[in-house]
N, CA, C and O atoms as CSV, one atom per row, in Angstrom:
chain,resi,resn,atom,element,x,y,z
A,1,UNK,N,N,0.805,-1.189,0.000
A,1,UNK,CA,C,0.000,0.000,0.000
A,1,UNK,C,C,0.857,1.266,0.000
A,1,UNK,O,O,0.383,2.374,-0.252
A,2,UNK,N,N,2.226,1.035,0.314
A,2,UNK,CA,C,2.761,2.137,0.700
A,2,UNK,C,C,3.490,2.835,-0.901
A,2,UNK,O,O,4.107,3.897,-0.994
A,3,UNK,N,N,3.204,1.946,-1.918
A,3,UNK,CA,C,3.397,2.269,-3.450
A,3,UNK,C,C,2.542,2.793,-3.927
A,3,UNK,O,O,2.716,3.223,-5.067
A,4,UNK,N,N,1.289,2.979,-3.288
A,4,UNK,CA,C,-0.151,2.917,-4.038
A,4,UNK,C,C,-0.382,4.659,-3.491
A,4,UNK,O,O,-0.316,4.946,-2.296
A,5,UNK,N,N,-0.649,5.688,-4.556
A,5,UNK,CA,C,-0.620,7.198,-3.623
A,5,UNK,C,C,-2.344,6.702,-3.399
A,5,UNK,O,O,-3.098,5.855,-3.877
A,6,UNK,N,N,-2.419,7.990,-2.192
A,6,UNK,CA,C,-3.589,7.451,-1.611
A,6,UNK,C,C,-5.232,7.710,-2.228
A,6,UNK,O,O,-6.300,7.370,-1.718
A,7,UNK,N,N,-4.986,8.386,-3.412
A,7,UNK,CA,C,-5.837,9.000,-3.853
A,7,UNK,C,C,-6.968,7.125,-5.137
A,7,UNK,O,O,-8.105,6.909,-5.558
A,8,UNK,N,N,-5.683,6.440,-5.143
A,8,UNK,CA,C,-6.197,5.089,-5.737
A,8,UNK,C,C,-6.319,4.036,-4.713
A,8,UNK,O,O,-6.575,2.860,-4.972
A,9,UNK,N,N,-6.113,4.540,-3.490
A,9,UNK,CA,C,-6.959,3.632,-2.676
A,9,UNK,C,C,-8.589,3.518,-2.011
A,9,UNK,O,O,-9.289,4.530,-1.987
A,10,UNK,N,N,-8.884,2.763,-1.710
A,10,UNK,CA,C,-10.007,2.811,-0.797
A,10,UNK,C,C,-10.518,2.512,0.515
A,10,UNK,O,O,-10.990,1.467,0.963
A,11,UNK,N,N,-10.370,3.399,0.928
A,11,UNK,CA,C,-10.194,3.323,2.339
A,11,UNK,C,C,-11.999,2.652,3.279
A,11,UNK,O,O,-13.124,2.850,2.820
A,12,UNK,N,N,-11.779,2.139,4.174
A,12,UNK,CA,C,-12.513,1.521,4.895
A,12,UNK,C,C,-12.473,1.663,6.516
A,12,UNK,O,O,-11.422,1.558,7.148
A,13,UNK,N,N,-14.062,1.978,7.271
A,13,UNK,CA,C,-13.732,2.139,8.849
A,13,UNK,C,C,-14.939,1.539,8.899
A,13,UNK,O,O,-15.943,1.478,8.189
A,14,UNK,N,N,-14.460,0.992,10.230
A,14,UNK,CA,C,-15.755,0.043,11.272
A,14,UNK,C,C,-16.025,1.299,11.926
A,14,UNK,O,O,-15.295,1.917,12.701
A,15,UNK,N,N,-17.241,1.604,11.481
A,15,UNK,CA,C,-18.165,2.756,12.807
A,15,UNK,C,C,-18.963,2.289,13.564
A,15,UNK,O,O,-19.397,2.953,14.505
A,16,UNK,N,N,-19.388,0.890,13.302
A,16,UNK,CA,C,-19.677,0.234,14.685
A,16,UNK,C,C,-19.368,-1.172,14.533
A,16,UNK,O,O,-18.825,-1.427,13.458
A,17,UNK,N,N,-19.654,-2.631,15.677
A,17,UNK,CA,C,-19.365,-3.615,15.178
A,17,UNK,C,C,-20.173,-4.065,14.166
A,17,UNK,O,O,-21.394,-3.909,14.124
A,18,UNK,N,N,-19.234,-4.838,13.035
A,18,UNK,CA,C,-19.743,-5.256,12.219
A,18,UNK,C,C,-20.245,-4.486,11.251
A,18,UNK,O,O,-20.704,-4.970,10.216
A,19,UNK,N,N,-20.210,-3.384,11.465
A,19,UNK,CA,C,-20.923,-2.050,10.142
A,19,UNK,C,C,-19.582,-1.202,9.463
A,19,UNK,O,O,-19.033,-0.232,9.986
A,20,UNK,N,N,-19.262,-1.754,8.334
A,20,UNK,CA,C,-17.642,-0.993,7.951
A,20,UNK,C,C,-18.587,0.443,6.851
A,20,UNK,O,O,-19.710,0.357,6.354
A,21,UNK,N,N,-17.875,1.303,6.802
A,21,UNK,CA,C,-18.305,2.073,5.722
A,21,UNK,C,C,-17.120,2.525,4.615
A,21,UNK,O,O,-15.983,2.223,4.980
A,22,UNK,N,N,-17.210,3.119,3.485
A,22,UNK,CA,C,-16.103,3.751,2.913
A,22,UNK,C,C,-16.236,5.335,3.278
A,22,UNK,O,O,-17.168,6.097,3.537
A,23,UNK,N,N,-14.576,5.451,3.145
A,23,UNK,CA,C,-14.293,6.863,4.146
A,23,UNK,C,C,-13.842,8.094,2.413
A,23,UNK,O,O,-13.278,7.814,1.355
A,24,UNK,N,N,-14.349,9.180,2.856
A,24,UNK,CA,C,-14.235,10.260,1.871
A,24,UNK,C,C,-12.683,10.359,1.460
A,24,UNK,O,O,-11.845,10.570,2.336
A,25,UNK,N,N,-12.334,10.211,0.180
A,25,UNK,CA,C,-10.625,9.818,0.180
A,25,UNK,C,C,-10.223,11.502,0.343
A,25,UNK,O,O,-9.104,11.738,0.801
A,26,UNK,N,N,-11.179,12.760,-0.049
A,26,UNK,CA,C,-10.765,14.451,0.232
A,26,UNK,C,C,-10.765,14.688,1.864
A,26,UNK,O,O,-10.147,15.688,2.231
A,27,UNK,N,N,-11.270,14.034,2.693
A,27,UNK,CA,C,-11.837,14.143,4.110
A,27,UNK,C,C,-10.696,13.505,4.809
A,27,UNK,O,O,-9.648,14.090,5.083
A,28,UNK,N,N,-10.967,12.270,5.079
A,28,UNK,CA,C,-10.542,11.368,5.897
A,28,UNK,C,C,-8.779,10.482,5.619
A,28,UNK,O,O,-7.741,10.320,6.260
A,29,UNK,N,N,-9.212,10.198,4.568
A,29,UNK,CA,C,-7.774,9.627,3.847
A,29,UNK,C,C,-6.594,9.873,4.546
A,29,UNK,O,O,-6.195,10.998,4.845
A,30,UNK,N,N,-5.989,8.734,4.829
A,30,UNK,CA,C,-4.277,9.412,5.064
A,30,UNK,C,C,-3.598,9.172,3.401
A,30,UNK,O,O,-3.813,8.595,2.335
A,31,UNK,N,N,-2.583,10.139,4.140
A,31,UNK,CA,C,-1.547,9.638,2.608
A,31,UNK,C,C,-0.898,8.470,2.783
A,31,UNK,O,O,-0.541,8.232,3.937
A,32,UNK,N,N,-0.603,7.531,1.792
A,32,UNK,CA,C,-0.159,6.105,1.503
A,32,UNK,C,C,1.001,6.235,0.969
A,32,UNK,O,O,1.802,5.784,1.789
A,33,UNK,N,N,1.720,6.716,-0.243
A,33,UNK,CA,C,2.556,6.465,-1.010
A,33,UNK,C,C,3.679,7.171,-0.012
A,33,UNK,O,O,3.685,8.251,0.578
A,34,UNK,N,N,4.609,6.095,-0.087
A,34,UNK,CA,C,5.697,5.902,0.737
A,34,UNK,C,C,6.264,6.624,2.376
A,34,UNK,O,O,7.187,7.271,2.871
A,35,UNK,N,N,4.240,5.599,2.902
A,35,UNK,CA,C,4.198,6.033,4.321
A,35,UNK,C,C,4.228,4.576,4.630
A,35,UNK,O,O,3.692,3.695,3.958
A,36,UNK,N,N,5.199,4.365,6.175
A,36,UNK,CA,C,5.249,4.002,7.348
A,36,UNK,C,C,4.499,2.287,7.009
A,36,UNK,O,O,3.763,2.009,7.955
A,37,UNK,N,N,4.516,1.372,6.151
A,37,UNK,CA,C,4.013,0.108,6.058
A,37,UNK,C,C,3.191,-0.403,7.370
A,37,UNK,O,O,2.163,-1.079,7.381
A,38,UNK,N,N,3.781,0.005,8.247
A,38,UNK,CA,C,3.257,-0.859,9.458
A,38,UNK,C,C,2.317,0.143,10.103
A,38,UNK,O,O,1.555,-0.373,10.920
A,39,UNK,N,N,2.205,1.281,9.955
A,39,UNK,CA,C,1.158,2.017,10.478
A,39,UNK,C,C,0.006,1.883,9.351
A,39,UNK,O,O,-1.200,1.891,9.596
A,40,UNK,N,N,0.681,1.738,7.877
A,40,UNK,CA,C,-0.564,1.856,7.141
A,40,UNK,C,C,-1.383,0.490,7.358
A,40,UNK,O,O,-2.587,0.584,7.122
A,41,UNK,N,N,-0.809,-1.033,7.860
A,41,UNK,CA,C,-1.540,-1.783,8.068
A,41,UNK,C,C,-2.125,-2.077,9.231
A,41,UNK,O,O,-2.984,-2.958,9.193
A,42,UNK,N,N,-1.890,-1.581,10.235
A,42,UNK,CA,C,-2.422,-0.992,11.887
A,42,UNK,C,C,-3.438,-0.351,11.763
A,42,UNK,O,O,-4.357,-0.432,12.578
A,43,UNK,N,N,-3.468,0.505,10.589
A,43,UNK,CA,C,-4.803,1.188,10.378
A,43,UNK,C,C,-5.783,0.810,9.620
A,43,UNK,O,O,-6.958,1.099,9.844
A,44,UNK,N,N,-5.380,0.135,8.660
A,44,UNK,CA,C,-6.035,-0.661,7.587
A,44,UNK,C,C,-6.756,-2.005,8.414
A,44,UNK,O,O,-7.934,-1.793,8.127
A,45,UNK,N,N,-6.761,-2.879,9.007
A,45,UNK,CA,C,-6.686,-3.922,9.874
A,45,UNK,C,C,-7.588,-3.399,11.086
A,45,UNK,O,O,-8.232,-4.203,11.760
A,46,UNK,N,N,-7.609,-2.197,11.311
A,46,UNK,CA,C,-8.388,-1.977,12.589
A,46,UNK,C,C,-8.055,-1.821,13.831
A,46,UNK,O,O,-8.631,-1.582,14.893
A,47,UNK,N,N,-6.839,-2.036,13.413
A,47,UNK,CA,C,-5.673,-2.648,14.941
A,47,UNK,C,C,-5.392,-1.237,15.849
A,47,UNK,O,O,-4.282,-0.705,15.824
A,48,UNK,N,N,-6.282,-0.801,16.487
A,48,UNK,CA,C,-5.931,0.052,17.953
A,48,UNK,C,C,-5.168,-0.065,18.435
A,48,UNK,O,O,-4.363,0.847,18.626
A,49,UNK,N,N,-5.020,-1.360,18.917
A,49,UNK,CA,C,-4.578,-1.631,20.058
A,49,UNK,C,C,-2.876,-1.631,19.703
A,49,UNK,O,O,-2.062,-1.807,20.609
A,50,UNK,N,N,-2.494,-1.433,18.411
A,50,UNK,CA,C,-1.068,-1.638,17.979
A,50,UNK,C,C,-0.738,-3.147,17.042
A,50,UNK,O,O,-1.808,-3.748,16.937
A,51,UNK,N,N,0.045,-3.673,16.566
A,51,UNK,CA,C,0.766,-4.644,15.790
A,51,UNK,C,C,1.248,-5.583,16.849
A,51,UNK,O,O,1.676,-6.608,16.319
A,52,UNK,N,N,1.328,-5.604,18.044
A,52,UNK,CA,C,1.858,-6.800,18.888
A,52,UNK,C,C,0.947,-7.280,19.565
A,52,UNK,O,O,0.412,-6.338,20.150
A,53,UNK,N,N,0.536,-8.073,19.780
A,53,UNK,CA,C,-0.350,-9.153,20.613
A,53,UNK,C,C,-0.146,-9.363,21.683
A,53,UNK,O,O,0.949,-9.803,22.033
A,54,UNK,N,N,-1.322,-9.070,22.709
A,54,UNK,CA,C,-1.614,-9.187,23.750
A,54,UNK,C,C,-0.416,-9.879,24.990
A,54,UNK,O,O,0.244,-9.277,25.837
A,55,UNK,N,N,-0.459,-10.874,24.775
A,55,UNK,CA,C,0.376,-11.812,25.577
A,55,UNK,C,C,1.698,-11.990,25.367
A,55,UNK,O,O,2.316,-12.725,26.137
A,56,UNK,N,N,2.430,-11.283,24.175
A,56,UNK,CA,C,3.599,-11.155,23.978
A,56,UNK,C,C,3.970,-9.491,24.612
A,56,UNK,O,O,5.117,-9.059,24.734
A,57,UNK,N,N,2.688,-8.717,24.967
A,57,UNK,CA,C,3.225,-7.178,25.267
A,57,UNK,C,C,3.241,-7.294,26.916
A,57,UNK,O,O,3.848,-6.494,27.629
A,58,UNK,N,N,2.333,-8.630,27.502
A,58,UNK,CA,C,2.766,-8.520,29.144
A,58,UNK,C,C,3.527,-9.355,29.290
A,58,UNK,O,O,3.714,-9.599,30.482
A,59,UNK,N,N,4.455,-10.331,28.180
A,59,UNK,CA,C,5.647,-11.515,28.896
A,59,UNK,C,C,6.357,-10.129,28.737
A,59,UNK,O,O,6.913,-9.756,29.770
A,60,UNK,N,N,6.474,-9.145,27.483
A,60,UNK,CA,C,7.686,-8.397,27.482
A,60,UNK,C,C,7.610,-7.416,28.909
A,60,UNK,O,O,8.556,-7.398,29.696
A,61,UNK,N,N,6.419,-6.647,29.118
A,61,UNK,CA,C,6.312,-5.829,29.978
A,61,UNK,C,C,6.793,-6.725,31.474
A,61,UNK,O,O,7.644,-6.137,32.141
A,62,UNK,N,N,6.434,-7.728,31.880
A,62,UNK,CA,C,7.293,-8.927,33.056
A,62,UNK,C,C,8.525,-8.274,32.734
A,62,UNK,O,O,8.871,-7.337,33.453
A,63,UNK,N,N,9.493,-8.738,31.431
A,63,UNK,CA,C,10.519,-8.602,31.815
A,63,UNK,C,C,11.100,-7.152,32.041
A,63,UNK,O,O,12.066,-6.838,32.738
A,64,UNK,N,N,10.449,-6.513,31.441
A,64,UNK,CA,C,10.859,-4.988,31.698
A,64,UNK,C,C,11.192,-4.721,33.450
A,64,UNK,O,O,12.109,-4.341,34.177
A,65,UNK,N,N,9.798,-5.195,33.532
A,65,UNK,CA,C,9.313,-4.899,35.324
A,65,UNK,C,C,10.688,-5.596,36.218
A,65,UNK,O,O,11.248,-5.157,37.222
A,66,UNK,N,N,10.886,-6.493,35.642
A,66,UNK,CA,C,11.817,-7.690,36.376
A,66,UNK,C,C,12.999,-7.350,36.069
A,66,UNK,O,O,13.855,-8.113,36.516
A,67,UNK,N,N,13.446,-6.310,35.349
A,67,UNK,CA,C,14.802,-6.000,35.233
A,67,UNK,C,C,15.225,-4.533,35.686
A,67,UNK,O,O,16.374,-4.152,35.909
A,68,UNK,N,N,14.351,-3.981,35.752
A,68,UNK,CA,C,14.228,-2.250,36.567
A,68,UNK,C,C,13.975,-2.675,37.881
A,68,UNK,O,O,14.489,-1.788,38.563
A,69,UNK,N,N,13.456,-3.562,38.688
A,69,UNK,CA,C,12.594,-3.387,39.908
A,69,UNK,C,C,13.604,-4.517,40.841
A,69,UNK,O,O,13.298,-4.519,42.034
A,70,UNK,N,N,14.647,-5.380,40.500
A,70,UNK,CA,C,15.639,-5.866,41.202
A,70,UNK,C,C,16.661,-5.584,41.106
A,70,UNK,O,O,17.037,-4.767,40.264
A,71,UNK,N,N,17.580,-6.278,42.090
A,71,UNK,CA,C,18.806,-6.025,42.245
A,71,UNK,C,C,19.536,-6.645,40.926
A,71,UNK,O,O,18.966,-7.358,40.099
A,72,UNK,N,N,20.840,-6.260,40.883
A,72,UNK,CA,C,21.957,-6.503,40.352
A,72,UNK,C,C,22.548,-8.184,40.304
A,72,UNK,O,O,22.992,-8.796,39.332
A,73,UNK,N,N,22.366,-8.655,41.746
A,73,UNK,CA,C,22.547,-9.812,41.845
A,73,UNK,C,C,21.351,-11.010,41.891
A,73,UNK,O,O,21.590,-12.144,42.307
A,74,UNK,N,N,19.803,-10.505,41.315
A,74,UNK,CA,C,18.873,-11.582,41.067
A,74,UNK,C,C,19.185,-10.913,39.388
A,74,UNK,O,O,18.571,-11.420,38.449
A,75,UNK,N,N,19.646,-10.373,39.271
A,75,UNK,CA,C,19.892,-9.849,37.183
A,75,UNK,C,C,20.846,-11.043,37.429
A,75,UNK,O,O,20.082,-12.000,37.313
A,76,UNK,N,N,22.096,-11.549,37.707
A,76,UNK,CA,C,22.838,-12.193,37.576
A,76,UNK,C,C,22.934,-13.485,37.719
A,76,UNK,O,O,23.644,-14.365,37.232
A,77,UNK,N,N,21.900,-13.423,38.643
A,77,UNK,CA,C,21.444,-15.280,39.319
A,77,UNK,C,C,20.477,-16.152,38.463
A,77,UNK,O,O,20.238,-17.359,38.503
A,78,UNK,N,N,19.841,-14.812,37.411
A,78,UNK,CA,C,18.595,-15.284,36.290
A,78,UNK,C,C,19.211,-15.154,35.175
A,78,UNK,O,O,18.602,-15.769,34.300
A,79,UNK,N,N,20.247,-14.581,34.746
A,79,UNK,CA,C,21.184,-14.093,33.404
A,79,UNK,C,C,20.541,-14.646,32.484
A,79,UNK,O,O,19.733,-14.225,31.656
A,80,UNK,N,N,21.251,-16.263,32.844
A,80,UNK,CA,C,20.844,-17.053,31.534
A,80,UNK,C,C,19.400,-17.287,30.689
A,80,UNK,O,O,19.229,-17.687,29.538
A,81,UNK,N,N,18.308,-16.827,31.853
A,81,UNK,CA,C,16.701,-17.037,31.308
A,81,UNK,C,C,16.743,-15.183,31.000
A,81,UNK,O,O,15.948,-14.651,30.225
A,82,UNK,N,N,17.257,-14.811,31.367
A,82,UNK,CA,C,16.743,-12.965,31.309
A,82,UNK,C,C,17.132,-13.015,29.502
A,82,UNK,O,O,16.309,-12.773,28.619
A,83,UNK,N,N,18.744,-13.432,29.258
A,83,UNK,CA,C,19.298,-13.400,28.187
A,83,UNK,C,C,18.251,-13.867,27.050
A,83,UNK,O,O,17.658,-13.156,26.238
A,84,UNK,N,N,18.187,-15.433,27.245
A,84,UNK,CA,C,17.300,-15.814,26.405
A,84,UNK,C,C,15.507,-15.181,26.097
A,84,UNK,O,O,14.846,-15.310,25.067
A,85,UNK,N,N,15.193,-14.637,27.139
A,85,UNK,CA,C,13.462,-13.838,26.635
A,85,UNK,C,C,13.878,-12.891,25.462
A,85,UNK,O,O,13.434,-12.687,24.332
A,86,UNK,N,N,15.017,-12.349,26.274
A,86,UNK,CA,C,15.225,-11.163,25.078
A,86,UNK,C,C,15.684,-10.949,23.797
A,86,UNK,O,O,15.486,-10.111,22.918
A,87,UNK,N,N,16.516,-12.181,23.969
A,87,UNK,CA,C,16.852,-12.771,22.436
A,87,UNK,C,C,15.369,-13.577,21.590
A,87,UNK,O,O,15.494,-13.731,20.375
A,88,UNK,N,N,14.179,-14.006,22.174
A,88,UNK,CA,C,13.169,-13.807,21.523
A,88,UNK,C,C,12.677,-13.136,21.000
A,88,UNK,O,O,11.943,-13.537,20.096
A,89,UNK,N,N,12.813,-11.598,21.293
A,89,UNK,CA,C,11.804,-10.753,20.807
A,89,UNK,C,C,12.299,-10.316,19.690
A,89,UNK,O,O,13.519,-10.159,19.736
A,90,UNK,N,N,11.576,-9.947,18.258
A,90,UNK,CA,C,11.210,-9.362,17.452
A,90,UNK,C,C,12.004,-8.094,16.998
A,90,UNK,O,O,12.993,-7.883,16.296
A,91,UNK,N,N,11.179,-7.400,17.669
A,91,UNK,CA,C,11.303,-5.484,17.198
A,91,UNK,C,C,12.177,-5.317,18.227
A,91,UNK,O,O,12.200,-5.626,19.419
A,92,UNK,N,N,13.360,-4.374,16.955
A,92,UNK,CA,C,14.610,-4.310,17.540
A,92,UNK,C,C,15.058,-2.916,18.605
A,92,UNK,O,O,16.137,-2.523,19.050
A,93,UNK,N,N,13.594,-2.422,18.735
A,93,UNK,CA,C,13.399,-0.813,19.436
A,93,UNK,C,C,13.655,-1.567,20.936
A,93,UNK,O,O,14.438,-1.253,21.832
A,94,UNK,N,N,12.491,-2.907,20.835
A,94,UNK,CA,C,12.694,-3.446,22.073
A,94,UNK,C,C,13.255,-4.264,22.819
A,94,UNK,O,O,12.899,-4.485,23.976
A,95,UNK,N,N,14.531,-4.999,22.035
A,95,UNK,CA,C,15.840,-5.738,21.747
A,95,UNK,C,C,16.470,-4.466,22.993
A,95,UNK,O,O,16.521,-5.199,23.980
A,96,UNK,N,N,16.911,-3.183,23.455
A,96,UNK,CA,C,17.511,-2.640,24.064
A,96,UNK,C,C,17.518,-2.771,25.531
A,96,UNK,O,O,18.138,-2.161,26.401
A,97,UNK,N,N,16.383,-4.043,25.584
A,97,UNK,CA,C,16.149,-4.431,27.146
A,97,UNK,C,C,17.944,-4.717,27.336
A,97,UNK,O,O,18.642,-4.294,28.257
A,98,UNK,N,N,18.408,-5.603,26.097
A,98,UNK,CA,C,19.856,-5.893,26.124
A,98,UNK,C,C,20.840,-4.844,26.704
A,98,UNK,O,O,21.783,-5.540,27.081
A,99,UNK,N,N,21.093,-3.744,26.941
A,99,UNK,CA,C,21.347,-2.057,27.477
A,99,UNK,C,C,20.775,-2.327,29.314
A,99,UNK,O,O,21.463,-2.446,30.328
A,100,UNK,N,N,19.752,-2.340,29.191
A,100,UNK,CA,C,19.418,-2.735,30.884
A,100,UNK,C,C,19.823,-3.452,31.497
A,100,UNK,O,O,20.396,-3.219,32.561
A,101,UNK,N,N,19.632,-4.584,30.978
A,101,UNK,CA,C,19.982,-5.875,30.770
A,101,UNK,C,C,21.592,-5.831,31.411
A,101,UNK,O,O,21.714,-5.994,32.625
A,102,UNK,N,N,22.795,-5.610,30.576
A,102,UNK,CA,C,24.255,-5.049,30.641
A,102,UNK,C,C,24.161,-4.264,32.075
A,102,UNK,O,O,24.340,-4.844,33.146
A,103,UNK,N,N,23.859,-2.879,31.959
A,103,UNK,CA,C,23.756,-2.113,32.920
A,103,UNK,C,C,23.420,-3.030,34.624
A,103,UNK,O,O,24.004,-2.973,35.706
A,104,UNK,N,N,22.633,-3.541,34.309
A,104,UNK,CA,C,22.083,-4.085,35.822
A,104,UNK,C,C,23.743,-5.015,36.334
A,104,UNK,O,O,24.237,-4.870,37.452
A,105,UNK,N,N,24.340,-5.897,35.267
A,105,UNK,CA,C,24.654,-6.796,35.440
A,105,UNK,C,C,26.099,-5.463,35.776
A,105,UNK,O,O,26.522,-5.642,36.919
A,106,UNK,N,N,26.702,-4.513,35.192
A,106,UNK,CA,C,27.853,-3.562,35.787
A,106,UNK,C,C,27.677,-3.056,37.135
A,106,UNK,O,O,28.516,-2.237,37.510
A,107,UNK,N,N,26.615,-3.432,38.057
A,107,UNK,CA,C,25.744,-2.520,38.574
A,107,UNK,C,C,26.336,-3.402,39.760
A,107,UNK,O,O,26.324,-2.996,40.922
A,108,UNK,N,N,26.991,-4.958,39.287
A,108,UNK,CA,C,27.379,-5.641,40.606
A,108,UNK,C,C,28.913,-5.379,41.274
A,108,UNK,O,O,29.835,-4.687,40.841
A,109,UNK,N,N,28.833,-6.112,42.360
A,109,UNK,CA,C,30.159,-5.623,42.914
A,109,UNK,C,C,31.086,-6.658,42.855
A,109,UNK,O,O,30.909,-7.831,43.181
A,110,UNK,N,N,32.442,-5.947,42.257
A,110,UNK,CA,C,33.578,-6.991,41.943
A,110,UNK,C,C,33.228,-8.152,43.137
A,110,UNK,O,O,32.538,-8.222,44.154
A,111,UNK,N,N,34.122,-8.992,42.378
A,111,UNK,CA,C,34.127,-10.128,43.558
A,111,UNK,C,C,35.766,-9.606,44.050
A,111,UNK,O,O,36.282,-8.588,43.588
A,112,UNK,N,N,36.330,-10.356,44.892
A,112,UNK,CA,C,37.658,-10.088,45.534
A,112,UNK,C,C,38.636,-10.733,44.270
A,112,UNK,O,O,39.417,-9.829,43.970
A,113,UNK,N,N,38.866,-11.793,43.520
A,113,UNK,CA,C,39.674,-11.894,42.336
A,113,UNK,C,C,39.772,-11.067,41.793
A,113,UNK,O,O,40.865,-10.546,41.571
A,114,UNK,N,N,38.174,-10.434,41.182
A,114,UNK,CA,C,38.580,-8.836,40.294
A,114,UNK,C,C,39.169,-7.858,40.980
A,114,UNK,O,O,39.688,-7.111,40.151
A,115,UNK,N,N,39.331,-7.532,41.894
A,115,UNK,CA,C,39.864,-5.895,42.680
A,115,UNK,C,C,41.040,-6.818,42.681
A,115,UNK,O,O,41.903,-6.432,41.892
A,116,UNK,N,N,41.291,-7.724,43.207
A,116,UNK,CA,C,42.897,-8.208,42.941
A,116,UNK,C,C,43.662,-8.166,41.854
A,116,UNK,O,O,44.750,-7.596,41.771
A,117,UNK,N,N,42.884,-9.005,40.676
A,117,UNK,CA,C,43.060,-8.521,39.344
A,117,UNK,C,C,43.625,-6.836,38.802
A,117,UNK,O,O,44.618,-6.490,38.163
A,118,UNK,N,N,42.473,-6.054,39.402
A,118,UNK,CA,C,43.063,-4.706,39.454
A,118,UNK,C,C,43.910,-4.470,39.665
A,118,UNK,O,O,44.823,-4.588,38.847
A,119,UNK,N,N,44.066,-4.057,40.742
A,119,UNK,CA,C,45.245,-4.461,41.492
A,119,UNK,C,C,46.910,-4.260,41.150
A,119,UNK,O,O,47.709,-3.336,41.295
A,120,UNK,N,N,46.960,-5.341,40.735
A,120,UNK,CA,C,47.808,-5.864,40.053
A,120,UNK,C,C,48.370,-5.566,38.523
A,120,UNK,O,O,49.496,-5.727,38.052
A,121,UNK,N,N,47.113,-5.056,37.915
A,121,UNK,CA,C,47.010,-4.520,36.569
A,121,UNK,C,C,47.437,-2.950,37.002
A,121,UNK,O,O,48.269,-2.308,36.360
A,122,UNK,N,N,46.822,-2.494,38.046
A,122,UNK,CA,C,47.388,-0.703,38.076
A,122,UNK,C,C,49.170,-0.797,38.634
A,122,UNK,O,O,50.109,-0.090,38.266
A,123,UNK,N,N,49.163,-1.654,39.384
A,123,UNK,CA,C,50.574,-1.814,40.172
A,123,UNK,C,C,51.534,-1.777,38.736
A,123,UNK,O,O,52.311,-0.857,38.483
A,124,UNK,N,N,51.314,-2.956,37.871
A,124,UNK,CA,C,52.037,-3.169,36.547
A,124,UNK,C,C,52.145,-2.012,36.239
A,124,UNK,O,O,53.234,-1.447,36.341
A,125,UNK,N,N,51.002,-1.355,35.772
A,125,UNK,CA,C,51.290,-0.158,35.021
A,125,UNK,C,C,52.141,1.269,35.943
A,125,UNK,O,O,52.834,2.171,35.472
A,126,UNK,N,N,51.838,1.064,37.037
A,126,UNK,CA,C,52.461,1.987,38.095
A,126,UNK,C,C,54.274,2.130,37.858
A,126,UNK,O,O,54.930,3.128,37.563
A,127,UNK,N,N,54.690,0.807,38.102
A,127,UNK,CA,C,56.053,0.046,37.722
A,127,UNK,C,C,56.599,0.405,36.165
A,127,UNK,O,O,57.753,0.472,35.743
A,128,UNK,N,N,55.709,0.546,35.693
A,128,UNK,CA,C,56.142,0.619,34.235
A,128,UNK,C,C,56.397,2.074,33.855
A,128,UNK,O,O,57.355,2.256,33.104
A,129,UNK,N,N,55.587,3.309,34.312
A,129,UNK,CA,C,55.712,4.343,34.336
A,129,UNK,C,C,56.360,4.777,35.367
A,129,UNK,O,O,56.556,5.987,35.253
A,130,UNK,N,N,56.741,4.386,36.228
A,130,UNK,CA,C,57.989,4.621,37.248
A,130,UNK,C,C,59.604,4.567,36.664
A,130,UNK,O,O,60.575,5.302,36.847
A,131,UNK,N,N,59.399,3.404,35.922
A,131,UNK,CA,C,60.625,3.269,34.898
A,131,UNK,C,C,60.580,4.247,33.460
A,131,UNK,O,O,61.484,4.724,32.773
A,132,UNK,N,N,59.736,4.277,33.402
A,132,UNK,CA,C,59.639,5.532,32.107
A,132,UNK,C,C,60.145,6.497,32.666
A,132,UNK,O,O,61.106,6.914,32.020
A,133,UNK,N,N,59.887,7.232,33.859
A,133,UNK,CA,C,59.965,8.454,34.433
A,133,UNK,C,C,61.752,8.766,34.830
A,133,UNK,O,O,62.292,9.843,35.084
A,134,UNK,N,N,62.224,7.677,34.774
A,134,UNK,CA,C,63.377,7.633,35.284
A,134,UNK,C,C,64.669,7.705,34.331
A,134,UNK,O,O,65.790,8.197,34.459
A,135,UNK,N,N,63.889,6.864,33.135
A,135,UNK,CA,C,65.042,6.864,32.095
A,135,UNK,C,C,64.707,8.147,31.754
A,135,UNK,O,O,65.750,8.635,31.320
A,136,UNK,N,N,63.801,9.002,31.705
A,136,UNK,CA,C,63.222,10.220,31.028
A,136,UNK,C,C,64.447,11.628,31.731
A,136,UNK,O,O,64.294,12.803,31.395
């Protein structure tokens, strides 16, 4: 539809159930030709309510809830199921749970290997620019 300018289409609305009428293409009409595919069939279709289905917009909204509303360390203890919901979904606007997702999991506190790790990594570099400074 989104090839078709809107003036050769024919547009259609449910004004009540079950009663569709045709809509004035000078009045009512949106423009078609190289608009938005998925809004033109959201509208075409009847679809209010949006293009995603019911029960896929409250598993996603769960995980939303479930990744803003705990800690850092139930993000980490669930990783592997958090990872996989989100690698289900679809639309890639809402793929950025992956961003929260990350964030929650930076959000934890080293364990004692990592700050040792550190550690050890700043000391190196400490040593190393100590000797720079010297031959300098």
């Amino acid at each position: 539809m989104s090839d078709i300018p809107s003036d050769r289409v024919l547009f259609l609305k449910e004004v009540e159930k079950h009663k569709v009428v045709c809509l004035n293409n000078l009045e009512d009409a949106q423009l078609t030709f190289g608009a938005n595919i998925h809004y033109l069939y959201s509208n075409a279709f009847f679809l209010q309510d949006g293009l995603m289905g019911d029960f896929a917009k409250e598993k996603i909204n769960n995980l939303v809830n479930e990744l803003l509303t705990n800690t850092p360390e139930y993000v980490s203890e669930n990783a592997e199921r958090i990872r996989k919901q989100i690698h289900m979904i679809g639309e890639p606007i809402i793929k950025k749970l992956v961003n929260i997702y990350e964030e929650q999991l930076k959000l934890l506190k080293p364990t004692q290997i990592e700050i040792n790790n550190e550690i050890l990594k700043l000391k190196k570099k400490m040593l190393f620019l100590e000797d720079k400074l010297k031959k300098w």
